[in-house]
C-alpha positions as CSV (number, residue, x, y, z in Angstrom):
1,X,-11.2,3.1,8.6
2,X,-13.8,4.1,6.2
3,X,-14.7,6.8,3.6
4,X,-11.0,6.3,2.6
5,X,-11.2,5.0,-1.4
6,X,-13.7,6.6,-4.2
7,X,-16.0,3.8,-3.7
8,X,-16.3,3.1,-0.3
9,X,-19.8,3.2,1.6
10,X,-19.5,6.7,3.3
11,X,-21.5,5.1,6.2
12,X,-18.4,2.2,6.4
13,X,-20.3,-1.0,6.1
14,X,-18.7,-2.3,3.1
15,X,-15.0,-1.5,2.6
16,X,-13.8,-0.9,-1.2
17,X,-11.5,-4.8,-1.6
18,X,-9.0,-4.8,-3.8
19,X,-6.8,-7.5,-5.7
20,X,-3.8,-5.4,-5.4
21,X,-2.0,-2.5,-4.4
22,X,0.3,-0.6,-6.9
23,X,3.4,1.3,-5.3
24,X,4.7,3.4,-7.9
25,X,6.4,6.8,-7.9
26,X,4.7,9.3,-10.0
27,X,7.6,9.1,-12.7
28,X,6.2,5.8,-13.5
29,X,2.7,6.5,-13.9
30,X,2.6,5.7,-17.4
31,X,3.5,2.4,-16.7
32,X,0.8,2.0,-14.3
33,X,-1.8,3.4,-16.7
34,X,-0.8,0.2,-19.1
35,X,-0.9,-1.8,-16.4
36,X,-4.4,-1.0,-15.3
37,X,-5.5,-1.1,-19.1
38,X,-3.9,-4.7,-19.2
39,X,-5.0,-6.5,-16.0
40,X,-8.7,-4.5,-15.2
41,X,-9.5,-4.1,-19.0
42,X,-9.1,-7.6,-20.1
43,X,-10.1,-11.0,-19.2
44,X,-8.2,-11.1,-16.2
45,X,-10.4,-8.4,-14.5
46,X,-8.2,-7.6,-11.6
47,X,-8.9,-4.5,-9.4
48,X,-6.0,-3.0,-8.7
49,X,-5.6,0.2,-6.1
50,X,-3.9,3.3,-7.3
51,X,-3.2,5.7,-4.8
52,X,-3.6,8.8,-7.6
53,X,-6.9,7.3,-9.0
54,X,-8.8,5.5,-6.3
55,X,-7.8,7.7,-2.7
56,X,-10.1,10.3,-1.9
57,X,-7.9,13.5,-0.5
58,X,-8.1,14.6,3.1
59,X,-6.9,11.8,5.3
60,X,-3.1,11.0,6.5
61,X,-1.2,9.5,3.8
62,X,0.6,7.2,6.1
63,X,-2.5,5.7,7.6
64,X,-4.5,5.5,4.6
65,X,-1.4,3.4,2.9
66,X,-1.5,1.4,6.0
67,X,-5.4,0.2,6.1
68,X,-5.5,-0.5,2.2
69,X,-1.8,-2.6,1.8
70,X,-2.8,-4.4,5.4
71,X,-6.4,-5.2,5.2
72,X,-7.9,-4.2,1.8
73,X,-5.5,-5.4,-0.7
74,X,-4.9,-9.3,-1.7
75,X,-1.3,-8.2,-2.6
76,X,0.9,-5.5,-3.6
77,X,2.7,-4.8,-6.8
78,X,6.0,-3.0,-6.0
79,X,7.1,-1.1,-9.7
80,X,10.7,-1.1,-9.9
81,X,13.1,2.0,-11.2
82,X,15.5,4.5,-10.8
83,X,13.0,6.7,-9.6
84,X,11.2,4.4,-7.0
85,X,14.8,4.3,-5.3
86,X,14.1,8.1,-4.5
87,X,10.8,8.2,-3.4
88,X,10.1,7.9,0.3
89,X,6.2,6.9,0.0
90,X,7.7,3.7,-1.5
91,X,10.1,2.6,0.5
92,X,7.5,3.2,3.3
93,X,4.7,1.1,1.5
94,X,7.2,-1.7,0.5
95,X,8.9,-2.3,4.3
96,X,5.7,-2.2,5.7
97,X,4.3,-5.0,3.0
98,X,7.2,-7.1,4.0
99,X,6.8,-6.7,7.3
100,X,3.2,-8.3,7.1
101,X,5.0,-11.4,5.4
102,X,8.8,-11.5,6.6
103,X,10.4,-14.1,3.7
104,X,8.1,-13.1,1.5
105,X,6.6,-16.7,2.5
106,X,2.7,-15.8,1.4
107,X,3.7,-14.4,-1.5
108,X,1.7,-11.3,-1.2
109,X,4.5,-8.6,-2.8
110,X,5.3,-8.8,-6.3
111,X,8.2,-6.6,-7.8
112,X,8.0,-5.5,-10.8
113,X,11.1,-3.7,-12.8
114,X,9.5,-1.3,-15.4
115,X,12.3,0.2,-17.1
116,X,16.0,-0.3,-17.2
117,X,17.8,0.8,-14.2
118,X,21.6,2.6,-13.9
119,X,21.2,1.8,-9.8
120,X,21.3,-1.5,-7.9
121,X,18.0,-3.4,-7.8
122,X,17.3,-2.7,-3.7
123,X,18.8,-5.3,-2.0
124,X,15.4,-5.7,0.2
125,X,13.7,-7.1,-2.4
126,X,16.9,-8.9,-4.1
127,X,15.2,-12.3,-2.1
128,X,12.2,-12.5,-4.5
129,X,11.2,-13.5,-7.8
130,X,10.9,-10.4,-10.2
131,X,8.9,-10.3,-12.7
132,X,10.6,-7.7,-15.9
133,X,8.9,-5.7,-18.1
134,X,12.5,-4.8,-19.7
135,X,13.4,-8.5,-20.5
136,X,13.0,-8.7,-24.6
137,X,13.1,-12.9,-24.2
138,X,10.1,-12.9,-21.6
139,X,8.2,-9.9,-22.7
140,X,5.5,-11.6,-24.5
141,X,4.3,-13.3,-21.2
142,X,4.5,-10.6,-19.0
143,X,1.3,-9.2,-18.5
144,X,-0.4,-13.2,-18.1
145,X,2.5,-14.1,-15.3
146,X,2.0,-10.8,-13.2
147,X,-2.2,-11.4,-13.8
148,X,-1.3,-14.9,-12.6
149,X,0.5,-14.0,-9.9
150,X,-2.1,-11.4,-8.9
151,X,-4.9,-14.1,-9.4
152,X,-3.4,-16.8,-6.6
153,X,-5.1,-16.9,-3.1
């Protein structure tokens, strides 16, 4: 699939790669703007994939989520909240990222809880490590252990 991301080669020959993709409901979006200001405008450089920001309009949404979390992007970032309990487009992109590593054994989804939640943290992603944005003792390190995280093969 080509001609899918702003800067992909319209002809198809080089695919737009990514370090990560962020799935985050638009409530959140504030969240993901600090987050690309501290992982791709810092010294960790990361290039993360945000749907709003980096998807050129026009194709199936399904498909396009598909190609970028299966074959263009390292790993996925999964932000955490109320909201993202709601959101369809979500749950989509984060069974289907789990599906391409049952057990989570390659280590290639990464949740991350942005703000504090009233719900139940979902219970499919209950079996891995989380890192929290809302945790006052661990804040300081937050943004190096997700860039970290990102940053493994």
């Amino acid at each position: 699939m080509s001609g899918i991301t702003t800067r992909d080669d319209p002809y198809g020959n080089t695919p737009e790669l990514f370090d990560a993709f962020i799935c985050y409901c638009q409530k959140d979006i504030h969240f993901v703007q600090e987050m690309i200001r501290e992982l791709e405008q810092t010294e960790f450089k990361l290039k993360l994939c945000v749907f709003d920001r980096d998807v050129l309009p026009g194709s199936c949404v399904w498909s396009i989520t598909s190609e970028l979390i299966e074959r263009r992007c390292r790993k996925m970032v999964v932000v955490i909240s109320d909201d993202y309990l709601d959101s369809n487009e979500c749950d989509f992109q984060t069974k289907f990222a789990l599906s391409l590593s049952p057990g989570a054994r390659h280590k290639r989804l990464i949740p991350v809880k942005c703000k504090s939640m009233k719900n139940e943290f979902p219970s499919i992603l209950r079996f891995i490590t989380v890192c929290d944005y809302t945790n006052p003792c661990t804040k300081k390190w937050f943004w190096i252990r997700l860039a970290k995280s990102l940053l493994l093969p």
